[in-house]
C-alpha positions as CSV (number, residue, x, y, z in Angstrom):
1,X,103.5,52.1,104.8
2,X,103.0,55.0,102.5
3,X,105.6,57.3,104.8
4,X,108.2,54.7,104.6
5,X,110.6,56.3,102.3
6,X,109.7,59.3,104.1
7,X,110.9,57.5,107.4
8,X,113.9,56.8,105.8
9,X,115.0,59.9,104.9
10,X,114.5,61.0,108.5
11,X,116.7,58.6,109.8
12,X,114.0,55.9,110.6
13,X,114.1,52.5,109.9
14,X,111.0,49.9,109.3
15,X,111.7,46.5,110.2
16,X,111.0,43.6,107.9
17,X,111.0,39.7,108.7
18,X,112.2,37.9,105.8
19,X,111.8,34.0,105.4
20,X,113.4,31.6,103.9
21,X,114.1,28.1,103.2
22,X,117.7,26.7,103.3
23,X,119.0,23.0,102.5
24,X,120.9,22.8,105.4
25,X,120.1,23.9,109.3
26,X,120.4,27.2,109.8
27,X,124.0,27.6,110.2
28,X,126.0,29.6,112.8
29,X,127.1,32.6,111.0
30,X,123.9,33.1,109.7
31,X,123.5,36.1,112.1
32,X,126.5,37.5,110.5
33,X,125.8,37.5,107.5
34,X,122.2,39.1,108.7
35,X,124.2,41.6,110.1
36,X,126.4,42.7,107.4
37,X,123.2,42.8,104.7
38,X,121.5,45.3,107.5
39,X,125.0,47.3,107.4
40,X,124.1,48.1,103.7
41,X,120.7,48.4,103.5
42,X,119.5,50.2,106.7
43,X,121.2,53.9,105.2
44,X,120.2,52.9,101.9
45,X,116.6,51.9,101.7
46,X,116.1,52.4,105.3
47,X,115.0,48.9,106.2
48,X,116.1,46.4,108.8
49,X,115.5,42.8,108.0
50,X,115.5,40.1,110.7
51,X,115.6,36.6,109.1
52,X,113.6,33.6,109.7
53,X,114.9,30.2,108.2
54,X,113.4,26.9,108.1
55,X,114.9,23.9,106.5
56,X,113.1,22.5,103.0
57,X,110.9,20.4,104.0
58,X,109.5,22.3,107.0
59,X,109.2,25.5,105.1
60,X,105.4,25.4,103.9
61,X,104.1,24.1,107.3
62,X,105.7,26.4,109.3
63,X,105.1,29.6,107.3
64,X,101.3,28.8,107.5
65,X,101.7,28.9,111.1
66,X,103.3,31.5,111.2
67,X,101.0,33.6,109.2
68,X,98.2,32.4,111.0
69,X,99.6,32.7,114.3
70,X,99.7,36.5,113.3
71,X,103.3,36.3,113.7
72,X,105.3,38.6,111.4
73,X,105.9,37.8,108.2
74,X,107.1,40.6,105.5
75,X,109.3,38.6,102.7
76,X,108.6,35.0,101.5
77,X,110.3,32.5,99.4
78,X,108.7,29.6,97.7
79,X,110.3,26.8,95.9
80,X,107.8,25.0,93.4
81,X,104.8,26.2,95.5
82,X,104.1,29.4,93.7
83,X,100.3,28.6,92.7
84,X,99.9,26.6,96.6
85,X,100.6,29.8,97.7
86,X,98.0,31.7,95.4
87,X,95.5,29.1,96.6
88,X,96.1,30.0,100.3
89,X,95.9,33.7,99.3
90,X,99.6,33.6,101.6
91,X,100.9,36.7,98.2
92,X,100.0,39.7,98.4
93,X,99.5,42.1,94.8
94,X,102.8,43.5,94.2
95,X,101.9,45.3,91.0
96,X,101.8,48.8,92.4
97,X,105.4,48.4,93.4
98,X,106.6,47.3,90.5
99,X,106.7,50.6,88.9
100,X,108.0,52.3,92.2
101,X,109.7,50.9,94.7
102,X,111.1,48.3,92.6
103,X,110.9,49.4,89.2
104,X,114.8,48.1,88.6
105,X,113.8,44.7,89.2
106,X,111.2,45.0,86.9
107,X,113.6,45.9,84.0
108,X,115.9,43.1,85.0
109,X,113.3,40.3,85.4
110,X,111.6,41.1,82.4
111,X,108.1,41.0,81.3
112,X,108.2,37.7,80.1
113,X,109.3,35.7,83.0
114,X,106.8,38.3,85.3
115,X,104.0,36.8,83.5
116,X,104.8,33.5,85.1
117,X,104.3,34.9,88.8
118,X,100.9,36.5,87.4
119,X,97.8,35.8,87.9
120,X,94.6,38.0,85.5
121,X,97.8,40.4,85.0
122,X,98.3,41.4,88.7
123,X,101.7,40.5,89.7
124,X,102.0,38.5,92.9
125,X,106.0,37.6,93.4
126,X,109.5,38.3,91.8
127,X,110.7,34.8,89.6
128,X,114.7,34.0,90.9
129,X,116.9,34.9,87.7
130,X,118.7,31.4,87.3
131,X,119.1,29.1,84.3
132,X,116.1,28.5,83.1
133,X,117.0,27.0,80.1
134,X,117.4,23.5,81.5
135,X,117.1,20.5,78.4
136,X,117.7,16.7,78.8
137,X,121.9,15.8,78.6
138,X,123.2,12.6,78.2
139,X,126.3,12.6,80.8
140,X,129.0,10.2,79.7
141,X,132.2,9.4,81.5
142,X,135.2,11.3,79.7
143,X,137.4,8.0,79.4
144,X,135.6,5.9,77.8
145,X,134.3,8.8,75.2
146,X,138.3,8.6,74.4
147,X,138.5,5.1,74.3
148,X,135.8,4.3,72.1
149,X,136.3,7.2,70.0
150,X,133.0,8.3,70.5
151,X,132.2,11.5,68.7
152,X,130.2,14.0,70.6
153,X,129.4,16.5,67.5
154,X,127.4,13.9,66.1
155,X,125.0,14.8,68.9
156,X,122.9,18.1,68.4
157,X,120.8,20.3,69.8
158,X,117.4,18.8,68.7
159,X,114.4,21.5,67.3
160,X,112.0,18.4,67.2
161,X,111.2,15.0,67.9
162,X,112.4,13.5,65.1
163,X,115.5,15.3,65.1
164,X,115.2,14.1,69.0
165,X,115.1,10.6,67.9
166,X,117.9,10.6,65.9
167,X,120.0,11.4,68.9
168,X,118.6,8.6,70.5
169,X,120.1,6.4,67.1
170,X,123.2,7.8,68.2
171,X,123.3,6.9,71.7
172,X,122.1,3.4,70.6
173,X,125.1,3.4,68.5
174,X,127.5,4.3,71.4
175,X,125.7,1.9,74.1
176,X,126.5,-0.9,71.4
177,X,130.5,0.3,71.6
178,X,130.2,0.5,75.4
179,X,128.5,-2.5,76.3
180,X,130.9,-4.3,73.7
181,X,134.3,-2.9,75.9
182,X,133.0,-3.0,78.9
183,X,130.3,-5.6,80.0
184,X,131.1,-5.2,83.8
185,X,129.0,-1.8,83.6
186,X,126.0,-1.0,82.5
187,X,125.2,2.7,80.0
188,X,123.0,4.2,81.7
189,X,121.4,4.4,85.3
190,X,117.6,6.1,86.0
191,X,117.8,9.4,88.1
192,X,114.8,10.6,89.8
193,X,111.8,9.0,90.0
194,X,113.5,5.7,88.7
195,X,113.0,7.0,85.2
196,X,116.0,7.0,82.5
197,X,113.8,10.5,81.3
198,X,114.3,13.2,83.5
199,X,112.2,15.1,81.1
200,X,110.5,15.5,78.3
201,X,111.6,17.5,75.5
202,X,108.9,20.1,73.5
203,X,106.4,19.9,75.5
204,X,104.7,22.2,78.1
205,X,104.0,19.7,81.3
206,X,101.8,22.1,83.0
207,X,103.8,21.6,86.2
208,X,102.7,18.0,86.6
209,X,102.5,15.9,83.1
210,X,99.0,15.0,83.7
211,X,97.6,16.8,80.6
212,X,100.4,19.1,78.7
213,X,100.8,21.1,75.4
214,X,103.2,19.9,72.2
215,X,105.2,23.2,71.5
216,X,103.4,23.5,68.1
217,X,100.9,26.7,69.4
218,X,98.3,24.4,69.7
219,X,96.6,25.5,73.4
220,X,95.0,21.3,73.8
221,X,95.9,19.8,76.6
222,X,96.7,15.9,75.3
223,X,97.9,13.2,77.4
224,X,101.4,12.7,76.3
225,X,101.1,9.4,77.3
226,X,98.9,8.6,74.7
227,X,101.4,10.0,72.1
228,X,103.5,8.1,69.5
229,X,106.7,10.6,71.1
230,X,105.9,8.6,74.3
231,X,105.9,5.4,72.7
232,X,109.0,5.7,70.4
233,X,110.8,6.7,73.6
234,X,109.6,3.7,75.8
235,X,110.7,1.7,72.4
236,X,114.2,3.2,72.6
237,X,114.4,2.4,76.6
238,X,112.9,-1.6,76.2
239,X,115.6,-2.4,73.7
240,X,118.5,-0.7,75.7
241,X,116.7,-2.8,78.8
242,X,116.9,-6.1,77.0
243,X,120.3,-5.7,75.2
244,X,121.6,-5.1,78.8
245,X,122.4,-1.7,78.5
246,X,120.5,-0.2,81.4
247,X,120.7,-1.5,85.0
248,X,118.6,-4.5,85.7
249,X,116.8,-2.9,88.7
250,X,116.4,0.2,87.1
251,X,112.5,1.1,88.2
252,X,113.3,0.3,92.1
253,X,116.9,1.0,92.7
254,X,117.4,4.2,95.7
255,X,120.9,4.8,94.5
256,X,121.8,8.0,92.9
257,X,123.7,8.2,89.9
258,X,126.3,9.5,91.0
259,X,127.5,6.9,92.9
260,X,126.9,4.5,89.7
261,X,129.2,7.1,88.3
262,X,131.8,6.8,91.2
263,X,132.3,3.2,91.3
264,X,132.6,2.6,88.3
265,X,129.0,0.8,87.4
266,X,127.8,3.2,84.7
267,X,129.0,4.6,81.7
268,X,126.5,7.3,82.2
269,X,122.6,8.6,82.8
270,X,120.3,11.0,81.2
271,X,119.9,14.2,83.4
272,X,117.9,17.8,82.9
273,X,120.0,20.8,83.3
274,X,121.6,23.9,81.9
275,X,125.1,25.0,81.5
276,X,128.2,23.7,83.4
277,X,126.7,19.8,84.0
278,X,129.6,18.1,83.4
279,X,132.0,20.6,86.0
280,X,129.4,20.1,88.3
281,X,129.2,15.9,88.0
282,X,132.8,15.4,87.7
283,X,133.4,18.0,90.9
284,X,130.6,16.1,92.8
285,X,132.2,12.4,91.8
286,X,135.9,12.8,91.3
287,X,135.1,11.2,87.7
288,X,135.6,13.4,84.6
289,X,132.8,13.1,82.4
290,X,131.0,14.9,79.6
291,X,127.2,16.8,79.4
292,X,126.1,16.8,76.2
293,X,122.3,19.0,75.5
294,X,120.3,17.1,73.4
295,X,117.5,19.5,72.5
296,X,116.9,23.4,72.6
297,X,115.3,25.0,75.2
298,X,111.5,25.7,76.1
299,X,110.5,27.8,78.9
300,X,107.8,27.2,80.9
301,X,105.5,28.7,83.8
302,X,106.0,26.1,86.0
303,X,110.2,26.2,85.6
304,X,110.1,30.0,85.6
305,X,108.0,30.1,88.7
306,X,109.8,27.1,90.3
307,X,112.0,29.7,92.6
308,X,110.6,32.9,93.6
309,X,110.2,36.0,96.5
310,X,107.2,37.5,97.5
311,X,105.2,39.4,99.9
312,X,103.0,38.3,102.5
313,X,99.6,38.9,101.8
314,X,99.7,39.5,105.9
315,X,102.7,42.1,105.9
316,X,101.9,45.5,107.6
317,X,105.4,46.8,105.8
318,X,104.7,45.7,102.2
319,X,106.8,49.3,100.7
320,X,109.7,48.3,103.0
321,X,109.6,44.6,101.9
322,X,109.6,45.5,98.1
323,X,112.2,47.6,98.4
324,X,114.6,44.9,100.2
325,X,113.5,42.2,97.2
326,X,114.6,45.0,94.8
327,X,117.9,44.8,96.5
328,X,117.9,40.6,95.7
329,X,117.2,41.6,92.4
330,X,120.2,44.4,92.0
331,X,122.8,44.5,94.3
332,X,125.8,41.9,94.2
333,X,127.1,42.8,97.8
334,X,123.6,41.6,99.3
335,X,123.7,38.6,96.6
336,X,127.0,37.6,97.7
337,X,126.5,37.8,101.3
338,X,123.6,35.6,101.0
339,X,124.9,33.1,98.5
340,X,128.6,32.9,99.9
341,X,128.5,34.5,103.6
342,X,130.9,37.3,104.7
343,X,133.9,37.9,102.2
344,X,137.6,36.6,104.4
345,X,135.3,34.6,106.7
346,X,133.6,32.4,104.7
347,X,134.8,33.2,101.0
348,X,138.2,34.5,99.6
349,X,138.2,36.2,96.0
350,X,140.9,34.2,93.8
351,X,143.2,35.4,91.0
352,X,140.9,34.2,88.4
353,X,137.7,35.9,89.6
354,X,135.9,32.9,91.2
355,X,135.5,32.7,94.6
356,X,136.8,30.2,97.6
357,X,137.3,29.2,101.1
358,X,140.0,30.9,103.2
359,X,142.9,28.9,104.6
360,X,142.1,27.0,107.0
361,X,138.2,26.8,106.1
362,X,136.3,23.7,104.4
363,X,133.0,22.9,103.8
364,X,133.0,20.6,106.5
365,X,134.0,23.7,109.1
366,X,132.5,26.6,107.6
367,X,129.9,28.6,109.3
368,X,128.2,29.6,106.6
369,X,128.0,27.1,103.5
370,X,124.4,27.6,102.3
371,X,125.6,27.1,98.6
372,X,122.4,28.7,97.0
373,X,123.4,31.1,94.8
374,X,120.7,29.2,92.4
375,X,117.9,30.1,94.9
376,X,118.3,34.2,96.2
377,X,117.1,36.7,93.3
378,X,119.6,37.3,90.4
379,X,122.3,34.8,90.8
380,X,123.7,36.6,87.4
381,X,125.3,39.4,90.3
382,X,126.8,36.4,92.2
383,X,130.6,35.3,92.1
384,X,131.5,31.8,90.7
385,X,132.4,29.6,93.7
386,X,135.1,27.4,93.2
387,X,138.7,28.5,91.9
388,X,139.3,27.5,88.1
389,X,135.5,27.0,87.2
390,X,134.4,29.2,84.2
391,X,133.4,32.5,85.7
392,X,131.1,33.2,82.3
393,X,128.7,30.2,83.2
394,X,126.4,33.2,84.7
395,X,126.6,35.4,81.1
396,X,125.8,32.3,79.1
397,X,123.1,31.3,81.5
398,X,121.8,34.5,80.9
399,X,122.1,34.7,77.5
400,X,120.5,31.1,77.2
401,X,117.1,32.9,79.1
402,X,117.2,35.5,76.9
403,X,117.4,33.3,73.3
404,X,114.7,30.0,74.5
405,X,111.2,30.1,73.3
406,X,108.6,30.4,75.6
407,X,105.6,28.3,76.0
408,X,102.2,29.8,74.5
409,X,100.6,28.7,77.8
410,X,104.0,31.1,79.9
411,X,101.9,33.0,82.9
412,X,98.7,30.4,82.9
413,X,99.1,29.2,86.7
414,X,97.0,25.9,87.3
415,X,95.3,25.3,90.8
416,X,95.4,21.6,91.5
417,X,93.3,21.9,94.5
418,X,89.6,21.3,93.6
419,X,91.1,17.8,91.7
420,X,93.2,17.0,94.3
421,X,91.9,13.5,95.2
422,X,91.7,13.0,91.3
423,X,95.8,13.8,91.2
424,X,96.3,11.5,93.9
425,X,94.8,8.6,91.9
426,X,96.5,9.2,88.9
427,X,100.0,9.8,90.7
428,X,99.0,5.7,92.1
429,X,98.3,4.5,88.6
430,X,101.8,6.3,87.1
431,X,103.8,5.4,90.3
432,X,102.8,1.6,89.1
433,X,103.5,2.1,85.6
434,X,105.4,4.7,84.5
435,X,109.0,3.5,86.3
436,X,108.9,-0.1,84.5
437,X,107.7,1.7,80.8
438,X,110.9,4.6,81.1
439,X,113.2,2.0,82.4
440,X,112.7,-0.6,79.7
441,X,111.8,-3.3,82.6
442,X,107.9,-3.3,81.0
443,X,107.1,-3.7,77.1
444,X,105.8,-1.1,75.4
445,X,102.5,-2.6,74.9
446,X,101.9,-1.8,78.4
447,X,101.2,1.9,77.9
448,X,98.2,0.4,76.9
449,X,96.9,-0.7,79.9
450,X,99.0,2.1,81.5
451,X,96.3,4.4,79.8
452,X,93.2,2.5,80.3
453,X,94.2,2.8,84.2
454,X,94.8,6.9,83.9
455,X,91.6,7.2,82.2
């Protein structure tokens, strides 16, 4: 390892196994694109990387194997496993590199978000440089907004929960309107976890809600469930529920909202997310509709950590495999190869910047179509995809990073495994609970008992 830049210069190149998880089977010009990466990088940084790709949910499982197998394993990717990992010692301490091999990524990450892939200061993995700055919308269909006159300035960008609630006076306000015009659709649908809250705002959730931290520098863990913010918000959702504003199976329905959205059964839903919401609904739906934030944003461990790369704390090549993550990190041809596939194969450059299939090629024939750019390293280097979207959604997603406050807890990594058996029994009491109480289908005065069964 320690002659490896030495071995480059002579013309040698180390060979590297980088793994991966993708949302989709491994597609077939996957080896292209492998190919054209290792075109770039072999007489730069003199590595040569072989891929290894498993689909989401087989990702964890097989990587253990193949770690323990003593198979070869240089690069890895996580996606909200970053402390399982640490647990299974599967990282390996990266913090000698980080000043060498990949010092750049270390000045374009930051020391901030670092922290968050930290653990007693040693550095263990590179966060993915997304939008971070995710905060509950309310997503509303664009024609009845002009219909109903419905004024979306009177919404802002809450600092606190009673400037939070007052949004939620708002919505009331335009559910009333809604409801009123159009009785043959309800306002609002749940999303995941047949919850109308996708999230919560102000808080730190300490990657699983189960004890969190109010963003007021207090470092207590409280139950928000206990909490009159908790409360007022199950308050707001049991009167929507019972003035027939929110869809009478709310707390068991499997439907997405999207397809709500698409035939016509919802004015709308409450969803978590950063810039460009409403392109990406109204895209995904063929319904025009509007995102509108409802709070600022607040940056966490758990949603800086939720994407990352590391290196495999059984990697023999651990120079070589920092020195291809520092390429994630800087390089916009390796970006764009992995995100979009090979440039007049998979992706054309457009007139306004963005990028788009060639003639002839769709997503349903493409041999590429990964569509990650929000999973490999700094999707800030990445094109737009999609000709006429807003190619500065990556600056102000950026600039969005850059501007949120940051929790006081940002780098403390919680290991769930010595109370495993305990998380198990309260996910049974929430999974009982919690759906009916954030759907409006159980009274308030059930958080109660709700409580008295967590405890």
């Amino acid at each position: 390892v320690q002659g490896s830049s030495e071995a480059a210069s002579s013309g040698d190149v180390e060979n590297i196994v980088f793994t991966f998880l993708t949302t989709k089977t491994a597609p077939d010009g996957i080896q292209m694109v492998e190919d054209e990466i290792n075109k770039i990088i072999e007489p730069k940084i003199g590595v040569h990387v072989d891929f290894e790709t498993f689909g989401q949910a087989q990702y964890v499982q097989n990587l253990g194997l193949m770690m323990s197998g003593g198979e070869q394993v240089d690069v890895v990717s996580f996606l909200g496993t970053f402390s399982q990992m640490i647990a299974k010692n599967q990282l390996m301490d990266i913090t000698e590199y980080m000043d060498t091999v990949a010092s750049e990524t270390k000045e374009v990450v930051g020391k901030d978000f670092l922290k968050a892939t930290s653990v007693d200061g040693r550095v263990y993995a590179i966060p993915t440089l997304n939008g971070k700055a995710a905060v509950p919308n309310i997503v509303i269909r664009s024609d009845l907004v002009e219909e109903l006159g419905l004024d979306l300035g009177e919404l802002k960008q809450a600092t606190n929960w009673d400037e939070y609630f007052e949004n939620m006076d708002v919505l009331s306000g335009w559910f009333e309107k809604i409801h009123e015009a159009h009785p043959e659709m309800v306002c609002l649908v749940p999303g995941a976890g047949n919850s109308l809250w996708t999230g919560f705002p102000f808080i730190d959730n300490l990657t699983d809600n189960y004890g969190v931290l109010k963003n007021d520098g207090s470092t207590e863990v409280i139950n928000f469930f206990e909490t009159d913010e908790f409360k007022k918000l199950c308050e707001y959702t049991y009167d929507w529920y019972e003035k027939g504003y929110v869809l009478q199976d709310a707390a068991t329905t499997q439907e997405a909202p999207n397809t709500f959205i698409q035939s016509g059964r919802t004015a709308g839903y409450f969803i978590t997310g950063e810039e460009g919401q409403a392109e990406q609904i109204t895209t995904a739906t063929g319904v025009p509709v509007e995102a509108v934030k409802l709070s600022t944003p607040y940056l966490t461990t758990g949603v800086i950590n939720g994407i990352g790369f590391g290196v495999s704390s059984t990697s023999e090549h651990p120079e070589a495999a920092m020195k291809f993550i520092n390429e994630l990190y800087t390089n916009a041809d390796i970006i764009n190869l992995l995100d979009w596939g090979v440039e007049g194969v998979h992706y054309e450059v457009q007139d306004d910047g963005t990028v788009d299939f060639p003639e002839g090629v769709t997503a349903d024939n493409t041999s590429y179509g990964l569509n990650m750019d929000w999973f490999f390293g700094n999707q800030f280097l990445s094109y737009v995809w999609g000709k006429g979207r807003d190619t500065t959604i990556y600056e102000r997603l950026d600039a969005n990073n850059k501007s949120a406050e940051f929790s006081v807890a940002n780098g403390f990594t919680y290991d769930s495994t010595t109370v495993r058996s305990a998380i198990t029994a309260v996910e049974n009491v929430k999974s009982e609970y919690f759906p009916g109480l954030t759907t409006g289908t159980l009274a308030p005065s059930e958080i109660e008992n709700f409580n008295a069964a967590l405890e």
